[in-house]
N, C-alpha and C positions, 0 to 999 in steps of 0.2 A: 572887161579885161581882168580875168581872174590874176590874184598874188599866186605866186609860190614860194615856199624856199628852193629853190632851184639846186639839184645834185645831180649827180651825171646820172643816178640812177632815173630818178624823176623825168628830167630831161627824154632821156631812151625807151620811156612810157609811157610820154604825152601822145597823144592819137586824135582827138580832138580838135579839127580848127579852130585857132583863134589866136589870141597873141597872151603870153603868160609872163608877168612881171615879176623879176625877183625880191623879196623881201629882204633880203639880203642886202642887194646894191639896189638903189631906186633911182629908177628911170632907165633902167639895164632889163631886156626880157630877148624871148625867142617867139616868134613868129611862128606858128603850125601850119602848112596849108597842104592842098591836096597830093604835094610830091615831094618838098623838104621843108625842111626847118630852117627859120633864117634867124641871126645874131642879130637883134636891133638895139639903138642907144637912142631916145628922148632927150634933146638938149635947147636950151634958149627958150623965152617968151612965146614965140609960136609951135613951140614942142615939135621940131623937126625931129624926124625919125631918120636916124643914118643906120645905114647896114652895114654888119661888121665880117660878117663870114655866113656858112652854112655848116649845120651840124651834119655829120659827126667829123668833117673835114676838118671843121675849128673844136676844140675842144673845149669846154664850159672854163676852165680854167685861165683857157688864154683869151678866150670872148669876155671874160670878166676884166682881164686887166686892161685890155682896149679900152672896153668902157670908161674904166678908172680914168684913164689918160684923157682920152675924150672930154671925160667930164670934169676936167682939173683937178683930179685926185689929187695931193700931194706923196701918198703914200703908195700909187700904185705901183710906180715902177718898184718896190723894194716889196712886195707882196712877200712873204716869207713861204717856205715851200711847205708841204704838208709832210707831217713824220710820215713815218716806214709805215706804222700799223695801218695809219688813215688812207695812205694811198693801197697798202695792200687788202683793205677792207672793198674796196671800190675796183682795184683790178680781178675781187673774187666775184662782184655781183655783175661788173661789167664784160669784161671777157671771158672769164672761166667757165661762165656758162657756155659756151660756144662751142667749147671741147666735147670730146667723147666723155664719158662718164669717167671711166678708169682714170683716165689725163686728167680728168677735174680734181681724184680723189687724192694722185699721186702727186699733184702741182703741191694742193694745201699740204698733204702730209711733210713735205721735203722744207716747204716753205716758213710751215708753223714750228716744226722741229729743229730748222737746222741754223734759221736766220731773224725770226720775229723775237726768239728771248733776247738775243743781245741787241736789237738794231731797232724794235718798236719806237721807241720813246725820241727815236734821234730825227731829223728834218732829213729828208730824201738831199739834201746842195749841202749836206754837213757830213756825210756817207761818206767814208775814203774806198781807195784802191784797196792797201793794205787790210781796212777789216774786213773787207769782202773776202780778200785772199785770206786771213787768219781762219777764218770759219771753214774752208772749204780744204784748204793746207791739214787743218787736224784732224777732218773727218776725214778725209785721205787716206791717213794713216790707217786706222781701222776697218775703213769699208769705201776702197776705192769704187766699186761702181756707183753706191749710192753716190760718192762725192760728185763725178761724172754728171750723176741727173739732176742731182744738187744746184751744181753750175749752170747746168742748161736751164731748169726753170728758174730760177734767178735771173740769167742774163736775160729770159724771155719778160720775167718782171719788171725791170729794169728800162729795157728798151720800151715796154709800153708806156713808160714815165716820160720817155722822151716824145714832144714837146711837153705832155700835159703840162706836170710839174715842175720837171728840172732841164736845162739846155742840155743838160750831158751824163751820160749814165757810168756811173762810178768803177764800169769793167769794161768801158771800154778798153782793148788793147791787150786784156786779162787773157788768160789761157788756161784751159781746164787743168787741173793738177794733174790729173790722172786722164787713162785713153780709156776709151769704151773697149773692155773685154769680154764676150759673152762669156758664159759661165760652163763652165764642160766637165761639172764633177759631176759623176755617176758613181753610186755606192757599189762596193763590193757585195759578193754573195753574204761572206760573214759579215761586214757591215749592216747589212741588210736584212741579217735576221737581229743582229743586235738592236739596230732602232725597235723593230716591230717586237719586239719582249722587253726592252725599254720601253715602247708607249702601253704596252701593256701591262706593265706594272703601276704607269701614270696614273692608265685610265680616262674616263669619261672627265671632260670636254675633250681636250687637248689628245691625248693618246689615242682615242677613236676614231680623232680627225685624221690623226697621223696615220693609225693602217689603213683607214677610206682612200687615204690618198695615196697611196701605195698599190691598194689594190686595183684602182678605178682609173689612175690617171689623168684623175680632175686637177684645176688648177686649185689652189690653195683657197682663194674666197669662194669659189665657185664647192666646194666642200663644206665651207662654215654656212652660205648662205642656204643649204638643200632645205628643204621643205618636204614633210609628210607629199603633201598633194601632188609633189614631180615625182614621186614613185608609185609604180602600179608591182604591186607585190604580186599576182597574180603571174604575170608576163615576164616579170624580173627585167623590165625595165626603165628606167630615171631619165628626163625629158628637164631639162634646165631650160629655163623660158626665152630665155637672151645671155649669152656669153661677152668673153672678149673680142670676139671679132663680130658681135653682131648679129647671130643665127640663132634658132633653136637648135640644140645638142640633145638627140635620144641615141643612147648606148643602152647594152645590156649588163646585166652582172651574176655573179655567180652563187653557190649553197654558202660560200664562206663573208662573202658581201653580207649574203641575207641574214645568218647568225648574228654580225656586226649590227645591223642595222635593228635586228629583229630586242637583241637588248638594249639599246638605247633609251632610257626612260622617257616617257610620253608625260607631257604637259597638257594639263585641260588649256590652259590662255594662251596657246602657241605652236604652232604647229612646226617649228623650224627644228630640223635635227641639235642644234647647237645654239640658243638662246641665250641671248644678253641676258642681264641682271632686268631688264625691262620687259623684256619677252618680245617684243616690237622688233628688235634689230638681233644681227645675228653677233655669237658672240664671240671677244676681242679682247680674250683677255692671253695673249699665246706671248708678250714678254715673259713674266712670271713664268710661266709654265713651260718655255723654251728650258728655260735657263735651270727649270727642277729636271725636266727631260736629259741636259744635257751634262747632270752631277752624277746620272747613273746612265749614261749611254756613253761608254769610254771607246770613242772610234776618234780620228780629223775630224777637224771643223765643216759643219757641211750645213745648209740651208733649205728652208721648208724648198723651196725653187728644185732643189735638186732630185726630189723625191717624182716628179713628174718625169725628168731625164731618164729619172733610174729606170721609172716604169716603161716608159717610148723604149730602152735600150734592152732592159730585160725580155720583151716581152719581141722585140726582134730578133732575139738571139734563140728566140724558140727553135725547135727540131724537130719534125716528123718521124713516125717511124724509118722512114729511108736516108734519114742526115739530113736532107734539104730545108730549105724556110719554113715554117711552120706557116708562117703570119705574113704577107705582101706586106710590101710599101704603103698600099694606098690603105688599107685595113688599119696597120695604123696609123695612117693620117687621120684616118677618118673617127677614129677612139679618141685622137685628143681635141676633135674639132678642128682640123688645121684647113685651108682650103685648097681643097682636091683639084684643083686647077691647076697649079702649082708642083702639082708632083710628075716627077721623069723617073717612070721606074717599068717593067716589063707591068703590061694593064693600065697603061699611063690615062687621066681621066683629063679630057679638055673641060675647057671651063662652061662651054654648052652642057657638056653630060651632067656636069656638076649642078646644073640649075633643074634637070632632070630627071635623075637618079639619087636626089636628095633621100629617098627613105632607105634606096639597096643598101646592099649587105651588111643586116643585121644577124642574118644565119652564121656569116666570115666573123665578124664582129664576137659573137656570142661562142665561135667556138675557139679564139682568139682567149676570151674570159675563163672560159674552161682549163685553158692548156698553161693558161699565166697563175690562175687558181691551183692547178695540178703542181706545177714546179716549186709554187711559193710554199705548198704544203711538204713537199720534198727536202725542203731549205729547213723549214721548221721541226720537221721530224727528229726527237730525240738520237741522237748518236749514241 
């Protein structure tokens, strides 16, 4: 009968029949066997084993205080709750892995930035209403959407507190400050040559990213994370290995991509266009660098986010020599990876075709790049 210290992480990676005591509380363990896990408590002279629940139904928290009781604790029922950082330490090893990646990434960042400075050190049953709403009320002010996601993954932290640690989650009844508005700023033409001669005076990291993404219509990490090895220079073009929705993304790109790309200095330890201080991960450092970008780029206020709309809108507003669409609907659906299933437009693609015609039109695609390269150079063209 092996010890453990028994935590939910532990508990969630026991695989091994047998019965595991906690070091913690003695005569308290969990049962393994070949379909669940059961809560057991050892009490009195002939060490009866009582069953208290089955995991993950009971949560290690509340099977503990059973025990307590069970075993004449004096202190159980008053068990004190675990602070903010401890329980949010064990909702990131416990649930968060479960998410999509992205969801994993956006949880912590909202989570670590908007609510663990002020609320770590505090016991989850000592949390009010009010400073939940204080945190969420000022970020509002500044950046209503964020606040919006803010809310949401909180309340989703929150609720998985309920039962472990607390009877009641501190929002209950709370109401988002702010609504969910998607975002529908698209840059002007002179906007639009101003960022791209503002990143250009930036520069390497930051202002490189910024005309790649401009020109490419990649999402924002999916630009900082490219890699030498997703470009075949030969073909002209970038093969992203896994996106946001999940798929491989091969688009093509154009002579003014390849210049871009072609100076970008090369790292012997790293192959990634855009390198951490580590060379290992990609690099993050675009606060600083927003906020120099945005002391010499004198337009509205407008966000990396926006620069993808600009390109979907710009590059549908293309023209043929006879006035008509240059660029289908589904062409570019298919430039920003969106899924082609989904689109109702003349050439409408069902969602069979789409599992089919996964490699078609990159010829559409490629000449799509050319005609978006051609304009942008037009835009740029000294007056």
């Amino acid at each position: 009968m092996p010890g453990e210290h028994l935590t939910d992480i532990v508990v969630s990676r026991l695989k091994a029949p047998g019965t595991y005591f906690d070091r913690t509380t003695p005569a308290f363990g969990i049962r393994v066997g070949k379909n669940r896990k059961t809560w057991i408590v050892v009490r009195g002279r002939e060490r009866a084993r009582t069953r208290l629940g089955h995991y993950p139904d009971l949560p290690l928290a509340q099977a503990r205080k059973k025990a307590l009781v069970l075993l004449g604790s004096p202190i159980a029922r008053e068990a004190p709750a675990p602070k903010f950082g401890e329980a949010l330490a064990q909702f990131y090893a416990v649930h968060v892995p479960t998410l999509k990646l992205r969801t994993q990434y956006q949880i912590k960042r909202l989570l670590d930035r908007h609510f663990a400075p002020s609320l770590s050190s505090k016991r989850l049953n000592e949390i009010t209403h009010d400073e939940v709403s204080r945190i969420t009320d000022e970020l509002s002010k500044s950046a209503p959407s964020e606040a919006w996601h803010a809310f949401k993954d909180a309340r989703t932290f929150f609720k998985w507190c309920v039962p472990r640690y607390v009877r009641h989650s501190p929002m209950e009844g709370l109401k988002s400050p702010t609504k969910y508005v998607p975002r529908k700023r698209v840059l002007s033409d002179t906007e639009l040559v101003e960022v791209w001669k503002s990143a250009e005076g930036v520069g390497y990291p930051f202002g490189t990213a910024i005309q790649l993404s401009l020109l490419l219509g990649t999402r924002w990490g999916e630009t900082i994370s490219c890699r030498r090895a997703y470009i075949d220079p030969t073909d002209r073009i970038i093969t992203l290995p896994e996106t946001k929705n999940g798929t491989q993304h091969s688009f093509p790109y154009g002579d003014l991509t390849a210049e871009i790309i072609e100076a970008i200095p090369r790292f012997n330890s790293s192959d990634l266009l855009f390198p951490g201080r580590d060379m290992v991960r990609p690099w993050n450092g675009s606060g600083k660098a927003k906020w120099e970008l945005k002391l010499v780029c004198k337009i509205a206020p407008w966000q990396l986010l926006d620069l993808r709309r600009t390109f979907a809108t710009k590059v549908a507003e293309l023209r043929d020599e006879n006035g008509r669409s240059a660029v289908p609907p589904h062409v570019i659906e298919r430039l920003l990876n969106h899924k082609l299933g989904t689109v109702k437009a003349q050439g409408v693609i069902t969602a069979v075709a789409e599992v089919y015609n996964r490699a078609l039109y990159m010829d559409e695609m490629r000449d799509a790049m050319r005609r978006w390269e051609s304009r942008l150079k037009t835009l740029l063209a000294p007056k």
